[in-house]
FIDRENDREN-630858 format. One record per atom (N, C-alpha, C, CB): residue number from 1; chain; atom name; x, y, z negated. Coordinates in nm, 2 decimals, padded with zeros to 4 digits. Glycine has a CB too. Example, Ala and Ser with C-alpha at 12.3 -4.5 7.8 and 13.67 -1.06 7.14 Angstrom:
BEGIN
<dovo resi="1" chain="A" name="N" px="01.32" py="-00.57" pz="-00.78"/>
<dovo resi="1" chain="A" name="CA" px="01.23" py="-00.45" pz="-00.78"/>
<dovo resi="1" chain="A" name="C" px="01.32" py="-00.33" pz="-00.78"/>
<dovo resi="1" chain="A" name="CB" px="01.13" py="-00.45" pz="-00.90"/>
<dovo resi="2" chain="A" name="N" px="01.28" py="-00.22" pz="-00.71"/>
<dovo resi="2" chain="A" name="CA" px="01.37" py="-00.11" pz="-00.71"/>
<dovo resi="2" chain="A" name="C" px="01.29" py="00.00" pz="-00.79"/>
<dovo resi="2" chain="A" name="CB" px="01.41" py="-00.06" pz="-00.57"/>
***
This chain:
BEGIN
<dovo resi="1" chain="A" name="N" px="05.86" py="-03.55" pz="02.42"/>
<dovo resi="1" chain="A" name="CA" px="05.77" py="-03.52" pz="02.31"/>
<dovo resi="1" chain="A" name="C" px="05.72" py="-03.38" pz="02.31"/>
<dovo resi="1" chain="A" name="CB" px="05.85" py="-03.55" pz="02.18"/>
<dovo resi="2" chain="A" name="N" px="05.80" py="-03.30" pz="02.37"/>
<dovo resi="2" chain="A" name="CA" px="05.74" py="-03.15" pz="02.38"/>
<dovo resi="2" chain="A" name="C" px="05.66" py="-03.11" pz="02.49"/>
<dovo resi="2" chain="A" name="CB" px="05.83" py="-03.06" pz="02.38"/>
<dovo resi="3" chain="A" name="N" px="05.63" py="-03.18" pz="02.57"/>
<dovo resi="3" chain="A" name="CA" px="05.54" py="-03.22" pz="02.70"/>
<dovo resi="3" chain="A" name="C" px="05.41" py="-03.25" pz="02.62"/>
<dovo resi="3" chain="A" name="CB" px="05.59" py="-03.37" pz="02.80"/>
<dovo resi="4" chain="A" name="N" px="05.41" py="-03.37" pz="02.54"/>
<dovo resi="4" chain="A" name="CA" px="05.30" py="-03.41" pz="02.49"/>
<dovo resi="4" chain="A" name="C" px="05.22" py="-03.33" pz="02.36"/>
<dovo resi="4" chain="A" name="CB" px="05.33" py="-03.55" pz="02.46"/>
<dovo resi="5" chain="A" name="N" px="05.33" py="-03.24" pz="02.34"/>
<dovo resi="5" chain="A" name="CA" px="05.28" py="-03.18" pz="02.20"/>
<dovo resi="5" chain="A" name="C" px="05.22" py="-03.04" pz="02.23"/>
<dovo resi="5" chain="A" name="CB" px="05.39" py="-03.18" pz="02.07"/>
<dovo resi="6" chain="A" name="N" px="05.28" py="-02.97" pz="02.38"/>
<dovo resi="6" chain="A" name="CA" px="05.19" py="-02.87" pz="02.41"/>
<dovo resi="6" chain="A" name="C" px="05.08" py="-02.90" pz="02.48"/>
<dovo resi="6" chain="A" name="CB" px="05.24" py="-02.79" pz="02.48"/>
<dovo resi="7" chain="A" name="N" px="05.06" py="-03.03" pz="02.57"/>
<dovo resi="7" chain="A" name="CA" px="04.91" py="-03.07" pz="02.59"/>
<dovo resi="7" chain="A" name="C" px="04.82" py="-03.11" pz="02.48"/>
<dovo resi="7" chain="A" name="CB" px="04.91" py="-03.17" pz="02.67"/>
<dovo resi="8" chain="A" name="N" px="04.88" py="-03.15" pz="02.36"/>
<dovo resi="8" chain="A" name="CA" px="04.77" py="-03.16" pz="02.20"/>
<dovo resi="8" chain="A" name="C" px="04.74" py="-02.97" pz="02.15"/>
<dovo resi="8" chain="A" name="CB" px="04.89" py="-03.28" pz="02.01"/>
<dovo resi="9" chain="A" name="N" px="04.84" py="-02.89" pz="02.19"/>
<dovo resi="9" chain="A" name="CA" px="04.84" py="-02.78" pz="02.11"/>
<dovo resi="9" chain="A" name="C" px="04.73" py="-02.70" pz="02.24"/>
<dovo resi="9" chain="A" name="CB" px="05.01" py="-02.71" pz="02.05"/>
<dovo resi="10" chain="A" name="N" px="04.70" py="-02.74" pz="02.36"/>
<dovo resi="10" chain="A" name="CA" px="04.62" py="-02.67" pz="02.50"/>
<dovo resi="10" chain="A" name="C" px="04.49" py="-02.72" pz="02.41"/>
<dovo resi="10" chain="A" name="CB" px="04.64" py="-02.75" pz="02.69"/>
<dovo resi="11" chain="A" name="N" px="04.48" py="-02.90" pz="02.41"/>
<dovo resi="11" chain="A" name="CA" px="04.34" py="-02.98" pz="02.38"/>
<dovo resi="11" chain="A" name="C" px="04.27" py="-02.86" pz="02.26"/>
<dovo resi="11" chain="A" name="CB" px="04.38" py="-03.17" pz="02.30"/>
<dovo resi="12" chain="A" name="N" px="04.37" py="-02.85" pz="02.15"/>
<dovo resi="12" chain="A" name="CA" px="04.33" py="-02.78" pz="02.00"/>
<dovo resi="12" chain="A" name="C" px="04.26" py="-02.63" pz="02.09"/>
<dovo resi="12" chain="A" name="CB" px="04.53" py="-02.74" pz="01.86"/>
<dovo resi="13" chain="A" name="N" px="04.32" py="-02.55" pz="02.16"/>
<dovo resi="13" chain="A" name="CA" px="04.28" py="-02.42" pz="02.15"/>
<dovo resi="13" chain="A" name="C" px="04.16" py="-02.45" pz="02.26"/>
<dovo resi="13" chain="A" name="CB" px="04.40" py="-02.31" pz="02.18"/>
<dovo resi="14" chain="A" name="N" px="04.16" py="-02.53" pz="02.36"/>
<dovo resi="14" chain="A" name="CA" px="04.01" py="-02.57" pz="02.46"/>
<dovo resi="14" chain="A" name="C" px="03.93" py="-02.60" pz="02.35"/>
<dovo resi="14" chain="A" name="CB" px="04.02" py="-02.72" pz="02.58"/>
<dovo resi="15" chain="A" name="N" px="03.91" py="-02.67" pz="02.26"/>
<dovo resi="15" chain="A" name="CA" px="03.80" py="-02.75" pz="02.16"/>
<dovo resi="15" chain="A" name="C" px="03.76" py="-02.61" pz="02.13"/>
<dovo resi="15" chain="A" name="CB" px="03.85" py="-02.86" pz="02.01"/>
<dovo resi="16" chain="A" name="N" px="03.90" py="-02.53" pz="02.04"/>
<dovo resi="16" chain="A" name="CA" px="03.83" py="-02.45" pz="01.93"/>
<dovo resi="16" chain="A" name="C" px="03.74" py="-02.31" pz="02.01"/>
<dovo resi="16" chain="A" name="CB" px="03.96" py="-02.39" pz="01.81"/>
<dovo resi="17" chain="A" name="N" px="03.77" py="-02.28" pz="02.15"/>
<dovo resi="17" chain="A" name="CA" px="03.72" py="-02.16" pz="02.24"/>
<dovo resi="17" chain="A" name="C" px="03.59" py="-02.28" pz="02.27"/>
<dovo resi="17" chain="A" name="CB" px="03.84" py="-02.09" pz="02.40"/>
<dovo resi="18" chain="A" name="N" px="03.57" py="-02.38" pz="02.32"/>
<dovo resi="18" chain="A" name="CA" px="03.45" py="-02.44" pz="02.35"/>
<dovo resi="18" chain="A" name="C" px="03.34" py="-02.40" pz="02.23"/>
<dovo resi="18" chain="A" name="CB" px="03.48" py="-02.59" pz="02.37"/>
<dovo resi="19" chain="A" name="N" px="03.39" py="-02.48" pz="02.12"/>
<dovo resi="19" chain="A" name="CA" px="03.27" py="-02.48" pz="02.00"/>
<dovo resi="19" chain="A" name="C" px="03.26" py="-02.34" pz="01.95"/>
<dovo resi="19" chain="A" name="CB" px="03.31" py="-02.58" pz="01.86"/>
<dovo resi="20" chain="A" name="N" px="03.35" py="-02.23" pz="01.96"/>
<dovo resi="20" chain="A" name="CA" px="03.29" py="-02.09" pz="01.92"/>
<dovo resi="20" chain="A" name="C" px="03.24" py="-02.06" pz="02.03"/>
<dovo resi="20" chain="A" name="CB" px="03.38" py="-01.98" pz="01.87"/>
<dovo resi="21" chain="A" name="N" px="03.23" py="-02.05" pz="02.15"/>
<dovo resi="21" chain="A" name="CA" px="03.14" py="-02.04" pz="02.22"/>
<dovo resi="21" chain="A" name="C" px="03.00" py="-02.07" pz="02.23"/>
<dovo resi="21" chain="A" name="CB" px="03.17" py="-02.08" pz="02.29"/>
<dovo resi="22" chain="A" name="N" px="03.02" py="-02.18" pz="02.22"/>
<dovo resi="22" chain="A" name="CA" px="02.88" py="-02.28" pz="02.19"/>
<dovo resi="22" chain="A" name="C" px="02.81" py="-02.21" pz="02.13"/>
<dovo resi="22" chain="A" name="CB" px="02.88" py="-02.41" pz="02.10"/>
<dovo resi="23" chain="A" name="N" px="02.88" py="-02.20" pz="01.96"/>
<dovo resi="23" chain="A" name="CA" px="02.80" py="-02.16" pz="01.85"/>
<dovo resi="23" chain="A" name="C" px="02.75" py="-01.98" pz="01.88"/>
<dovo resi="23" chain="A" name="CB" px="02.91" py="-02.18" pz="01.69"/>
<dovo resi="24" chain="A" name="N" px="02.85" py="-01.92" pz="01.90"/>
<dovo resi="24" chain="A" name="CA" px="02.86" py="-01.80" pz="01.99"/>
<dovo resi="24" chain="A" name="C" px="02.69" py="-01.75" pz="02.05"/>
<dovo resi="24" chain="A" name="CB" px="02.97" py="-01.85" pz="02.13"/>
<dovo resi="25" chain="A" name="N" px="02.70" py="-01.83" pz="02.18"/>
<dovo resi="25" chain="A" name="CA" px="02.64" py="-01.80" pz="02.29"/>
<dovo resi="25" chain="A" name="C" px="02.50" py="-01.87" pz="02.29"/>
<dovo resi="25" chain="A" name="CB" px="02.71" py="-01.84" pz="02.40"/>
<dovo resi="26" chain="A" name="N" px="02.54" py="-01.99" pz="02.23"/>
<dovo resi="26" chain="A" name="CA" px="02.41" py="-02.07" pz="02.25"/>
<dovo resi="26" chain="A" name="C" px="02.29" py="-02.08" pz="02.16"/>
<dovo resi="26" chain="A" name="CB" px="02.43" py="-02.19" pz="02.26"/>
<dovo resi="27" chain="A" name="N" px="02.33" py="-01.97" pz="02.03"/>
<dovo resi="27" chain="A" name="CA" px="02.26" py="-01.97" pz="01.90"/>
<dovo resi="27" chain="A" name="C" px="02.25" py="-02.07" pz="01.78"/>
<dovo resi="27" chain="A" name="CB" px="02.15" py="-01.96" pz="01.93"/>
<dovo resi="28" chain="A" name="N" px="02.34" py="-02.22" pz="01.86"/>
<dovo resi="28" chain="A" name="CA" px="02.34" py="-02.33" pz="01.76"/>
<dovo resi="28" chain="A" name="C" px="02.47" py="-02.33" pz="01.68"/>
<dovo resi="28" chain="A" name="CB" px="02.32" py="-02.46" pz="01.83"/>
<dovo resi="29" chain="A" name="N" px="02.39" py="-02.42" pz="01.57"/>
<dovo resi="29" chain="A" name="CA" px="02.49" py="-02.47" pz="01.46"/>
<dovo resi="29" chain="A" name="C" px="02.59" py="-02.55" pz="01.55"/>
<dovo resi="29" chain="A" name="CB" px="02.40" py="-02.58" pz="01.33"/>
<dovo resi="30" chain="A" name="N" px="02.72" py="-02.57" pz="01.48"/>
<dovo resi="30" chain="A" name="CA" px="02.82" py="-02.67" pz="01.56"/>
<dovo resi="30" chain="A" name="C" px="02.72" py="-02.78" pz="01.54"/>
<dovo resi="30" chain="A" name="CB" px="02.98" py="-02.71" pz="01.49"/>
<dovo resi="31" chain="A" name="N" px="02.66" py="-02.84" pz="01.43"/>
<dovo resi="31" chain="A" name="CA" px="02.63" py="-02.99" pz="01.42"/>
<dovo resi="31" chain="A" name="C" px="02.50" py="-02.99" pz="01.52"/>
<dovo resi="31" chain="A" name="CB" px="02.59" py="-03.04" pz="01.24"/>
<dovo resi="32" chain="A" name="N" px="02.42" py="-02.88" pz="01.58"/>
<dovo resi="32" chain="A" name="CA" px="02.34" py="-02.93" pz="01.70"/>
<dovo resi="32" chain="A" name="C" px="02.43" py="-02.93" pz="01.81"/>
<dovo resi="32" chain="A" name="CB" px="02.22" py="-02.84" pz="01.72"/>
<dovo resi="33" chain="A" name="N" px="02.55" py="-02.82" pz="01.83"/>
<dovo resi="33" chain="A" name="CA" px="02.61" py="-02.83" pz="01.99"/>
<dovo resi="33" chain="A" name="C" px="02.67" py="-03.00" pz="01.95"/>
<dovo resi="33" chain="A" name="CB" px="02.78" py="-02.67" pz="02.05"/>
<dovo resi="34" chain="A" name="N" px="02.69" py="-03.05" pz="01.88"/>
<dovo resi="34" chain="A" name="CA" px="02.77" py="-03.21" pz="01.92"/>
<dovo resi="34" chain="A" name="C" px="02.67" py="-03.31" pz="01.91"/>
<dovo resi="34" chain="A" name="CB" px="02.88" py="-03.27" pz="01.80"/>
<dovo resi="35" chain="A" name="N" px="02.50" py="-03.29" pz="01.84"/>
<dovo resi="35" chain="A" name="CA" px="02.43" py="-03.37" pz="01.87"/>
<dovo resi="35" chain="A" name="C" px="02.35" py="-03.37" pz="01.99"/>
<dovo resi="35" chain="A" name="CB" px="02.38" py="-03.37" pz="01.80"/>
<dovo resi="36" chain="A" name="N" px="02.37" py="-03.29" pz="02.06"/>
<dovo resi="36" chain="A" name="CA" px="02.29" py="-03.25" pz="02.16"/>
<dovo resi="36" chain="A" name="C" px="02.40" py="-03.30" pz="02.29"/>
<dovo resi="36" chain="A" name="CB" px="02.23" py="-03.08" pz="02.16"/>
<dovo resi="37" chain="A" name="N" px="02.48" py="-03.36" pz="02.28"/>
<dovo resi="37" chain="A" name="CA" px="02.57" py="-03.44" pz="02.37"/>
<dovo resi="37" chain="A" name="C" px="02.51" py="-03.57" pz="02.44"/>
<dovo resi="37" chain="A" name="CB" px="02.70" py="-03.48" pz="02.29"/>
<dovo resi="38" chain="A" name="N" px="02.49" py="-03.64" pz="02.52"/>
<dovo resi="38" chain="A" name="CA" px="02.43" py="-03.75" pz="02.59"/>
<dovo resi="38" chain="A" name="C" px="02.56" py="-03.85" pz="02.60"/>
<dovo resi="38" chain="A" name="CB" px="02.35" py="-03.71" pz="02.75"/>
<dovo resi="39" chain="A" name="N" px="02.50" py="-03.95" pz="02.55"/>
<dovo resi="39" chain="A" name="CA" px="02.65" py="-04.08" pz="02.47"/>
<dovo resi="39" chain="A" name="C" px="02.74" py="-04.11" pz="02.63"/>
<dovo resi="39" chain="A" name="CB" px="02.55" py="-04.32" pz="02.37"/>
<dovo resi="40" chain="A" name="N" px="02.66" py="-04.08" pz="02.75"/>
<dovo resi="40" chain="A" name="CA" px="02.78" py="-04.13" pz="02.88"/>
<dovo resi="40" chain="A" name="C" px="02.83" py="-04.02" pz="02.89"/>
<dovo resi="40" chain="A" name="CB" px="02.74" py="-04.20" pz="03.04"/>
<dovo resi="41" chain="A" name="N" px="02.76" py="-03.89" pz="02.88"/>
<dovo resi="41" chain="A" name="CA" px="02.84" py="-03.74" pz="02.93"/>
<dovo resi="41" chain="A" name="C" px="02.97" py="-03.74" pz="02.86"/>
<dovo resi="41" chain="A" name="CB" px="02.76" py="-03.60" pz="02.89"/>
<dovo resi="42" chain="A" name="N" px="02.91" py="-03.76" pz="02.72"/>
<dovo resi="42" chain="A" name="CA" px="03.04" py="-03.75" pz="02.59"/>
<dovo resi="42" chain="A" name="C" px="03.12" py="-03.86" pz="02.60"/>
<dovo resi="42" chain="A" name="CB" px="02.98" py="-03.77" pz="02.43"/>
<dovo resi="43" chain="A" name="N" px="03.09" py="-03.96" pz="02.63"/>
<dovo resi="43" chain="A" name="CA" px="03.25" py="-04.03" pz="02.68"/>
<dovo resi="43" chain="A" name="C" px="03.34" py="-03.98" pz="02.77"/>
<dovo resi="43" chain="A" name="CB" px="03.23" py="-04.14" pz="02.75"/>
<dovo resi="44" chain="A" name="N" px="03.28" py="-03.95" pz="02.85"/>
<dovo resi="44" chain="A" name="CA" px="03.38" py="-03.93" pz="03.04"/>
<dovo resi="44" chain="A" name="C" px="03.40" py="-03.81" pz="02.92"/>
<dovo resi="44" chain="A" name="CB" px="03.28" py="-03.90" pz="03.27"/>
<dovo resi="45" chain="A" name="N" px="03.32" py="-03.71" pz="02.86"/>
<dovo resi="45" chain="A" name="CA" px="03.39" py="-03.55" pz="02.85"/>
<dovo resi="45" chain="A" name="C" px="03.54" py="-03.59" pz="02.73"/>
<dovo resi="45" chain="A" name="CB" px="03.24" py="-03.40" pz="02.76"/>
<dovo resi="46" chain="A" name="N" px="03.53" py="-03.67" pz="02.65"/>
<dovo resi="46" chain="A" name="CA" px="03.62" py="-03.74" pz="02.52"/>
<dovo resi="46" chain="A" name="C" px="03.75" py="-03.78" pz="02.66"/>
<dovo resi="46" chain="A" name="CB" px="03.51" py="-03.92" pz="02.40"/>
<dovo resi="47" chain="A" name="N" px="03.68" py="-03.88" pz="02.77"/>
<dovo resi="47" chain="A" name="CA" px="03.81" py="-03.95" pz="02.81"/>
<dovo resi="47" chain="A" name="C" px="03.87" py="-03.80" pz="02.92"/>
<dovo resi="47" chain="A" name="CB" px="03.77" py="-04.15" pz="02.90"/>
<dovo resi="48" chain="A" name="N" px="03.83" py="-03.71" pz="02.96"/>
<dovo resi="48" chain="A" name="CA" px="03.90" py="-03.60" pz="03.02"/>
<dovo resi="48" chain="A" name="C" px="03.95" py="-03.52" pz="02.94"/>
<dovo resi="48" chain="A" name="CB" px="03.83" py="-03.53" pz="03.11"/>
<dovo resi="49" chain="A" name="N" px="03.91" py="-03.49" pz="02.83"/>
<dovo resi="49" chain="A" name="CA" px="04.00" py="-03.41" pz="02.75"/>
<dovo resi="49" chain="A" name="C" px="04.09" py="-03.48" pz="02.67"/>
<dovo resi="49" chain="A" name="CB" px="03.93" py="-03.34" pz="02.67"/>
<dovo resi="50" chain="A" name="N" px="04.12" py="-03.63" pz="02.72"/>
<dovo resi="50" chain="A" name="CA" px="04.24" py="-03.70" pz="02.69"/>
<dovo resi="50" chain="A" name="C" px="04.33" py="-03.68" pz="02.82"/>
<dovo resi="50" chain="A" name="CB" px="04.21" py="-03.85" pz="02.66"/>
<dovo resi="51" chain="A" name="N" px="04.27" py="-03.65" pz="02.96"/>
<dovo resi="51" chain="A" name="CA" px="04.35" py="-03.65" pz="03.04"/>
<dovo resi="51" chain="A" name="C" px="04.43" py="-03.53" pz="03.03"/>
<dovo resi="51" chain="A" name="CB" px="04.28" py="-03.67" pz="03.14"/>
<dovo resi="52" chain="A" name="N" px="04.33" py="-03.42" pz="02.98"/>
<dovo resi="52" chain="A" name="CA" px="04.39" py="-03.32" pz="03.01"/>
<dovo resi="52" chain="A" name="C" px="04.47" py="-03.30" pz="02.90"/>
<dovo resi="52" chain="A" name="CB" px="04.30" py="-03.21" pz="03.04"/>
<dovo resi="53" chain="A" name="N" px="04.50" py="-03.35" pz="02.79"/>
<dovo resi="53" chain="A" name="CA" px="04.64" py="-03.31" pz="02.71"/>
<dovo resi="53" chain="A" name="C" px="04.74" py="-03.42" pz="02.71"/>
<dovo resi="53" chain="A" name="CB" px="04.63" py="-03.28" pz="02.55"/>
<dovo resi="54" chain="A" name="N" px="04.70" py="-03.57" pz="02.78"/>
<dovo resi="54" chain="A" name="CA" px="04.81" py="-03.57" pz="02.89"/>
<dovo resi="54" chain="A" name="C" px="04.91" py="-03.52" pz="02.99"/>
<dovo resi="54" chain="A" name="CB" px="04.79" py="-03.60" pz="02.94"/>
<dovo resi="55" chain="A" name="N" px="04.83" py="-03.42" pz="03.05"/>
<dovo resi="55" chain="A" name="CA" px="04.88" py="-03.39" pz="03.21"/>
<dovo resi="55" chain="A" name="C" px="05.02" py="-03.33" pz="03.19"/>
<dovo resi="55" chain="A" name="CB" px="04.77" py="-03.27" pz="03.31"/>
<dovo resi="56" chain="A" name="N" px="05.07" py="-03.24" pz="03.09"/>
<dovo resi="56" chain="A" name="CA" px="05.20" py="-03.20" pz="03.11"/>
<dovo resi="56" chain="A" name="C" px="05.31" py="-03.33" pz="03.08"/>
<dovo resi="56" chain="A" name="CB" px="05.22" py="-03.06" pz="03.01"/>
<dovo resi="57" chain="A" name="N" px="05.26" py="-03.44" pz="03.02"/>
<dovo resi="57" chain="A" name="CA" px="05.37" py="-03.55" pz="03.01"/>
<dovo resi="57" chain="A" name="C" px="05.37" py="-03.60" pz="03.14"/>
<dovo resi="57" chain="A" name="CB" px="05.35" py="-03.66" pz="02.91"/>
<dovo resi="58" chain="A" name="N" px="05.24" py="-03.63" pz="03.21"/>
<dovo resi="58" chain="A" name="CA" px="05.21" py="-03.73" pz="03.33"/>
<dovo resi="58" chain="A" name="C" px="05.29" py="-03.64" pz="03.45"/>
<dovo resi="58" chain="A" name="CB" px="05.03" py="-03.76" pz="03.37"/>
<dovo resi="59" chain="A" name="N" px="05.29" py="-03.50" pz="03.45"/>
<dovo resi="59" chain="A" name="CA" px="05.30" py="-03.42" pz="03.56"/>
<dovo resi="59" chain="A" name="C" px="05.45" py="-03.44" pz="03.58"/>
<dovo resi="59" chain="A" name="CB" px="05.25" py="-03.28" pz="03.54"/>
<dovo resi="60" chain="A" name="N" px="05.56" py="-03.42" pz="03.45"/>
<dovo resi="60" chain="A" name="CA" px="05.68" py="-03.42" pz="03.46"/>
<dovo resi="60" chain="A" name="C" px="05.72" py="-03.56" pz="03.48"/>
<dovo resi="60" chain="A" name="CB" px="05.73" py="-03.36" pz="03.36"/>
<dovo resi="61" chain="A" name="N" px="05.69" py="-03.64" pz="03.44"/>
<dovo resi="61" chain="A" name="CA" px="05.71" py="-03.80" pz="03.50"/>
<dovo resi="61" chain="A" name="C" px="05.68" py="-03.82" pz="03.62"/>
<dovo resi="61" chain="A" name="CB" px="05.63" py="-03.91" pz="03.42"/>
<dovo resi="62" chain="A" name="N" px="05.60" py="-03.78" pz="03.69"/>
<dovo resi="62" chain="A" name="CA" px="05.62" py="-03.80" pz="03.84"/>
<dovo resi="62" chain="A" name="C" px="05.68" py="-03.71" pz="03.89"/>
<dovo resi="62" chain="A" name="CB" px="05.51" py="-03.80" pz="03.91"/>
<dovo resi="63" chain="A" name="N" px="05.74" py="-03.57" pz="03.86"/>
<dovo resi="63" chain="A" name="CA" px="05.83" py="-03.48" pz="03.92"/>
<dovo resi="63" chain="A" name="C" px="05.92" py="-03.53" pz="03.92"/>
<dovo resi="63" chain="A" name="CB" px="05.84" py="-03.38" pz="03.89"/>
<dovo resi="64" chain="A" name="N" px="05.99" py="-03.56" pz="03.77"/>
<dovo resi="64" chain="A" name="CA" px="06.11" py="-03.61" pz="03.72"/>
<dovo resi="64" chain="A" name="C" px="06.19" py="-03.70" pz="03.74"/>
<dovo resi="64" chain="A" name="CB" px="06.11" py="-03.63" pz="03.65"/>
<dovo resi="65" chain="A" name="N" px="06.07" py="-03.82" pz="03.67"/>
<dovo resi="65" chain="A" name="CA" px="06.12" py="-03.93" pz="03.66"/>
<dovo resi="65" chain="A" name="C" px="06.12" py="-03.93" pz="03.51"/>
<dovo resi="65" chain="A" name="CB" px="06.24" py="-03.95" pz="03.73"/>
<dovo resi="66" chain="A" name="N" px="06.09" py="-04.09" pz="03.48"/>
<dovo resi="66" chain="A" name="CA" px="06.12" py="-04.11" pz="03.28"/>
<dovo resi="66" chain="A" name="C" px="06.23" py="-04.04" pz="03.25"/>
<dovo resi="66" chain="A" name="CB" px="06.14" py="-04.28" pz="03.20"/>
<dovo resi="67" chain="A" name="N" px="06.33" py="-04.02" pz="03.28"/>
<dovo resi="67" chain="A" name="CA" px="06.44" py="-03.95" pz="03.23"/>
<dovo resi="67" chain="A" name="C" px="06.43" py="-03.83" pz="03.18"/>
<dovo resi="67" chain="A" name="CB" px="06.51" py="-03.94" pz="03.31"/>
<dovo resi="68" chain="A" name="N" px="06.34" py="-03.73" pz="03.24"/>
<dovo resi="68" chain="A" name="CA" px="06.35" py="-03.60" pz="03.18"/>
<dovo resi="68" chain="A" name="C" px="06.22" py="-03.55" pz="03.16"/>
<dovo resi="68" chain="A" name="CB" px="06.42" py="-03.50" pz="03.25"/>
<dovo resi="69" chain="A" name="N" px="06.14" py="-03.66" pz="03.09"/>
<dovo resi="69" chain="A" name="CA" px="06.01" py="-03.63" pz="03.01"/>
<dovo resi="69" chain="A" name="C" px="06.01" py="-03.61" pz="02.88"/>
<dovo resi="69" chain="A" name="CB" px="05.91" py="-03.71" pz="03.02"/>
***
């Protein structure tokens, strides 16, 4: 459980540095940086930033083994 809850607490601080950036750098409102997404980019980018707050559960389960995940 603490595998998985520091890959949600990585996902939280990647989002929140992405969208101040965005808004930041790019001059837009949040609600243009998320409309301006293309619906297949935004999938695959939704299903990797599921990978990536996976990876510290997935990483120790193949080092480990279920036992000490």
């Amino acid at each position: 459980m603490v595998r998985l809850t520091t890959g949600f607490l990585a996902l939280g601080l990647l989002i929140t540095a992405e969208r101040l950036l965005a808004v930041a750098l790019k001059d837009r409102s949040l609600g243009e940086y998320v409309s301006s997404r293309d619906p297949v980019s935004g999938s695959v980018y939704v299903a990797m930033l599921a990978l990536f707050a996976a990876m510290p559960l997935v990483i120790t389960r193949l080092r480990f083994g279920r036992d000490n995940a």
